[in-house]
C-alpha positions as CSV (number, residue, x, y, z in Angstrom):
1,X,-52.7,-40.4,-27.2
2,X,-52.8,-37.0,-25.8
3,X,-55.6,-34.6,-26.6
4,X,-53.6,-31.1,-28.2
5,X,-54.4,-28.1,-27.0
6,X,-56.0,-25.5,-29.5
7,X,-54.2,-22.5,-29.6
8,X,-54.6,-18.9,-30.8
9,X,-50.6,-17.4,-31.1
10,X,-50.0,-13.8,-30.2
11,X,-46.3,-12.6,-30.3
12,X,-44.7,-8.8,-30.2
13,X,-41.6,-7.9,-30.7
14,X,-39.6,-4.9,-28.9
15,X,-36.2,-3.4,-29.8
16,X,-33.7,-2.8,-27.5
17,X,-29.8,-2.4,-28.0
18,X,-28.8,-2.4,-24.7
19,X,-24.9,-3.4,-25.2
20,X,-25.0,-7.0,-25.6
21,X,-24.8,-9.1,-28.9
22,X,-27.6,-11.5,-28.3
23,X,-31.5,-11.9,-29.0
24,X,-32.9,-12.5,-25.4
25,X,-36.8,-12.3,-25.1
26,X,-39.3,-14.8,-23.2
27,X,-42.2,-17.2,-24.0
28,X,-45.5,-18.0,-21.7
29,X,-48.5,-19.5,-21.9
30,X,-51.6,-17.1,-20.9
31,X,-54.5,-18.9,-19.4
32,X,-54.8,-22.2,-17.2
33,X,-52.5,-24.9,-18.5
34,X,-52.8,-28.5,-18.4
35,X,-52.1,-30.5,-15.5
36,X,-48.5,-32.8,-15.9
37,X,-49.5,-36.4,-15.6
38,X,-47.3,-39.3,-13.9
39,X,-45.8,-41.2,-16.0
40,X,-46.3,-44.8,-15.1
41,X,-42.3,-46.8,-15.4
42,X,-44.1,-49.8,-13.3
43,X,-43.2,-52.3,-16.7
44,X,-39.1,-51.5,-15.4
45,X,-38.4,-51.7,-12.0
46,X,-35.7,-49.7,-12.5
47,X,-37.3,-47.1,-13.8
48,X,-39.8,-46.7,-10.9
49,X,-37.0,-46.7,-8.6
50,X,-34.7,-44.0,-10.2
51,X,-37.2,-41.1,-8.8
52,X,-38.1,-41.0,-5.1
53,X,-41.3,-39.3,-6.7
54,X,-43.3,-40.2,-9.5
55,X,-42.3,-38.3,-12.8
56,X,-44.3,-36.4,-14.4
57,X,-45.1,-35.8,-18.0
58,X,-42.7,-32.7,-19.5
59,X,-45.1,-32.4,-22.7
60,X,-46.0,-28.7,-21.1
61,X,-44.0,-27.4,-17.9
62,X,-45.1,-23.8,-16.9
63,X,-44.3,-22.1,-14.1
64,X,-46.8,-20.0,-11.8
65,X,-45.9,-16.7,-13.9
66,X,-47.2,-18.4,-17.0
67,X,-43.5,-18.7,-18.3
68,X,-42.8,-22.1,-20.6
69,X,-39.9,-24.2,-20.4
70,X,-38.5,-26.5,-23.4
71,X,-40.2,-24.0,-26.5
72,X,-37.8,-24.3,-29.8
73,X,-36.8,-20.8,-30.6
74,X,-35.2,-19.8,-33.6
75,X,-34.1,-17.4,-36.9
76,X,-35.3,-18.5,-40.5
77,X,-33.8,-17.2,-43.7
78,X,-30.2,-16.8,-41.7
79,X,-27.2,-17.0,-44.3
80,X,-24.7,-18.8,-42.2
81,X,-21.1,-19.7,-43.5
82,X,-19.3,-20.5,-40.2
83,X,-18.0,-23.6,-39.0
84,X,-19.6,-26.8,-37.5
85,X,-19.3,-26.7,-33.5
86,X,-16.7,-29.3,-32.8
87,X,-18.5,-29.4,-29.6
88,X,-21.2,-32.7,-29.4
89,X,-24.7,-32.0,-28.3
90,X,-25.6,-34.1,-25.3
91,X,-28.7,-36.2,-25.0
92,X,-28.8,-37.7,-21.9
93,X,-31.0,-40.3,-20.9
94,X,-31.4,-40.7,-16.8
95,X,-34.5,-42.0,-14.8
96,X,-35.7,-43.0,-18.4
97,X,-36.4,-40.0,-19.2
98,X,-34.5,-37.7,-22.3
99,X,-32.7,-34.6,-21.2
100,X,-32.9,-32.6,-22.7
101,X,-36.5,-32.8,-24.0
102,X,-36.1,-30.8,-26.4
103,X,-32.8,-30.0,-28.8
104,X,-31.6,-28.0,-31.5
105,X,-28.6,-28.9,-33.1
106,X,-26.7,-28.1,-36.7
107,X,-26.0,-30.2,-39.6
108,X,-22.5,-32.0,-39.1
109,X,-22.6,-31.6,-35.2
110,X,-22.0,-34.5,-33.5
111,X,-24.8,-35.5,-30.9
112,X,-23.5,-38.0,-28.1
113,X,-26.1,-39.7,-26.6
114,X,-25.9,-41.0,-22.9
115,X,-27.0,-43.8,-21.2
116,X,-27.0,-43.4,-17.0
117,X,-29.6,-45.7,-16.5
118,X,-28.7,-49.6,-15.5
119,X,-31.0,-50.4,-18.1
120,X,-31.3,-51.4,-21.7
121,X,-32.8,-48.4,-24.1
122,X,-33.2,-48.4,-27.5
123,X,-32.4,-45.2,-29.1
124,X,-34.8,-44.5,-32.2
125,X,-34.7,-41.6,-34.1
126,X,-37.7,-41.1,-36.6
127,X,-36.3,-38.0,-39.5
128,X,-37.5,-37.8,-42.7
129,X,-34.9,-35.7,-44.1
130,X,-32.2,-37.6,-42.4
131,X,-31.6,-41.2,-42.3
132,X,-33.9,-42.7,-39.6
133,X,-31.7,-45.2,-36.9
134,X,-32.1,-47.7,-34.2
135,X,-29.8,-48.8,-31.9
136,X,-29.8,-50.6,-28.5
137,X,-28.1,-49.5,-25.7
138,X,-28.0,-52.1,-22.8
139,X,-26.9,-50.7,-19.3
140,X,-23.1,-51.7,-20.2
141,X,-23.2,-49.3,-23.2
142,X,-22.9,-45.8,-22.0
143,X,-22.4,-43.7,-25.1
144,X,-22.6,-43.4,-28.9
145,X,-22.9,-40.6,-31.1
146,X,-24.8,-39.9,-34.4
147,X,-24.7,-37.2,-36.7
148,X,-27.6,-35.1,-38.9
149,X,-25.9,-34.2,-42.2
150,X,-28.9,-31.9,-43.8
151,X,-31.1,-29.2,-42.1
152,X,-34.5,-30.8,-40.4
153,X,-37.7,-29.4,-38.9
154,X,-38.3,-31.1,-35.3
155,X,-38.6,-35.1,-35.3
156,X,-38.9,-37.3,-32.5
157,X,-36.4,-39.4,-31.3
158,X,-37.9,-42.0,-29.2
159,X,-36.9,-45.3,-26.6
160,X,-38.7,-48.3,-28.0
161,X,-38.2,-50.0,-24.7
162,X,-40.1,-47.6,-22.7
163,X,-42.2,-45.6,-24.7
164,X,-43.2,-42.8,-22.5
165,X,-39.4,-41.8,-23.4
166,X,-39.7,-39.0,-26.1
167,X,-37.4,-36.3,-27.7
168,X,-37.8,-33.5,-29.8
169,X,-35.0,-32.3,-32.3
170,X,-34.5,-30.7,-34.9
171,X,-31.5,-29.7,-36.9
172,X,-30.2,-26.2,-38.3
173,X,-27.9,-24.7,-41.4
174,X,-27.1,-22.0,-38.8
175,X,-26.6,-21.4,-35.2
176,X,-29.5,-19.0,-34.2
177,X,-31.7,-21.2,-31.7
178,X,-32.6,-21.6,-28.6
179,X,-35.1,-23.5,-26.1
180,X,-36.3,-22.0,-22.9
181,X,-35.4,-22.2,-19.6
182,X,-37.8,-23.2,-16.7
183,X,-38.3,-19.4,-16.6
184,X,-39.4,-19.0,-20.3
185,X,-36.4,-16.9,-21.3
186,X,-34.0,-17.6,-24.3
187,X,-30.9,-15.9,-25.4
188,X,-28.9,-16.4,-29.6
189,X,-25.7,-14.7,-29.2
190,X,-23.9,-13.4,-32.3
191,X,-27.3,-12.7,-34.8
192,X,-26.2,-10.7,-37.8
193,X,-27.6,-7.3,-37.8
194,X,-31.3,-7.4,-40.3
195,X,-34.7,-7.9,-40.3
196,X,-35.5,-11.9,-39.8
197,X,-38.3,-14.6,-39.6
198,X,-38.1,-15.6,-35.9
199,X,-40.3,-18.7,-34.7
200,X,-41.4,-20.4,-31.3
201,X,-42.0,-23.9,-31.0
202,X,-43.8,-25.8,-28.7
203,X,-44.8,-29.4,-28.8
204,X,-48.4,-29.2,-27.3
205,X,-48.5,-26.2,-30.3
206,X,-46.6,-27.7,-32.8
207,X,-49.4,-27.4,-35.4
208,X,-49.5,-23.9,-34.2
209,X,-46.3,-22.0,-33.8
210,X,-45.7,-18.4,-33.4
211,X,-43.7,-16.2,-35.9
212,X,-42.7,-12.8,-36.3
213,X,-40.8,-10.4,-38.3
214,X,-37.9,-9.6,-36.0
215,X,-35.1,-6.5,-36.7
216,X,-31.8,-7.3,-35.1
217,X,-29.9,-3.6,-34.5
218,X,-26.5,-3.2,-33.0
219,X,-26.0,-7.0,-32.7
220,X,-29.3,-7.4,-30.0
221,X,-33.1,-7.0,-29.9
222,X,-35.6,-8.3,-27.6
223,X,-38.7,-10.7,-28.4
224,X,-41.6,-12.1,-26.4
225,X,-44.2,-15.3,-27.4
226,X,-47.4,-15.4,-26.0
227,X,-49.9,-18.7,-26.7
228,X,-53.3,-18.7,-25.6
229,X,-56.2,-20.4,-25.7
230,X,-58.7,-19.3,-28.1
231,X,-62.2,-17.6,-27.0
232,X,-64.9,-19.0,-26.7
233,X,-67.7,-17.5,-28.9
């Protein structure tokens, strides 16, 4: 089991309506991060051989600015009337690991789940709101697709076979969510002009995520997350 990091959350907020209807703004992690760990795929042989070097552990990826990859950013207390997408969300599994690592998707979207590894997974998903599944996937089944029907805080969904293999989702009422790049930045097009609840989410932090009042002007404002360690005293 990991140890979590403990965190002190700092966030600001700027406004900016610079033209373009979208929230854009950027996460980072102030301080000296942990170290990404190898992740040892010796128990499948195919596994091990899918990556020319060993992978690493995605549980924190920061760059050399500070700037976090894979943090959960979204709006709370959105009223949202618009469609479903018809478009699935992807969750790819490759080397045996999930890509993405972390996912937001809405209520009655479709997520098609991939298999590009010549070995058997087996795809569990572990909601609470939701109904929990598990299904195999051997090497010769390449896709199936599940759907969340009701609105979800993050849950893992998880390989059983190789259990370094971990993703985080959750599911939304609305479309207002993002996760970072390997740069740290985000961008939620189309956010109703007013004054919102926005939220970061990390999963070394999850214990601990940032929120903010945010105003949304002219269909765009800007918003940066900082997490830090706290002081010592």
């Amino acid at each position: 089991m990991r140890k979590m990091i403990n965190i002190v959350a700092i966030a600001s907020f700027a406004f900016s309506a610079i033209g373009a209807s979208e929230v854009t703004g950027n996460v980072k992690f102030i301080g000296k991060g942990p170290k990404a760990k190898p992740i040892r795929m010796d128990a499948d042989p195919v596994c091990a051989a899918s990556h020319q070097v060993a992978a690493k552990s995605e549980s924190f990826i920061m760059d050399k600015d500070g700037n976090l990859a894979n943090v959960l950013v979204y709006f709370k207390g959105v009223k949202y009337s618009g469609n479903v997408p018809s478009t699935p969300a992807v969750l790819d599994q490759a080397g045996c690991v999930y890509t993405p690592r972390v996912i937001g998707v809405q209520a009655g979207q479709t997520v098609k789940i991939l298999n590009n590894d010549a070995t058997m997974h087996n795809i569990h998903g572990l909601p609470k709101v939701n109904r929990e599944f598990n299904k195999g996937m051997p090497k010769s089944l390449k896709e199936i697709s599940t759907v969340f029907e009701k609105p979800e805080d993050v849950f893992v969904i998880k390989c059983d076979v190789h259990p370094w293999m971990k993703n985080y989702t959750q599911v939304f009422d609305h479309p207002y969510f993002a996760v970072t790049g390997s740069d740290g930045r985000f961008s939620i097009p189309n956010v109703p002009d007013g004054t919102y609840e926005i939220v970061a989410w990390q999963e070394k932090f999850k214990n601990k995520v940032l929120t903010q009042s945010i105003t949304v002007k002219d269909g765009a404002a800007s918003v940066n997350f900082e997490f830090t360690r706290p002081k010592k005293k």
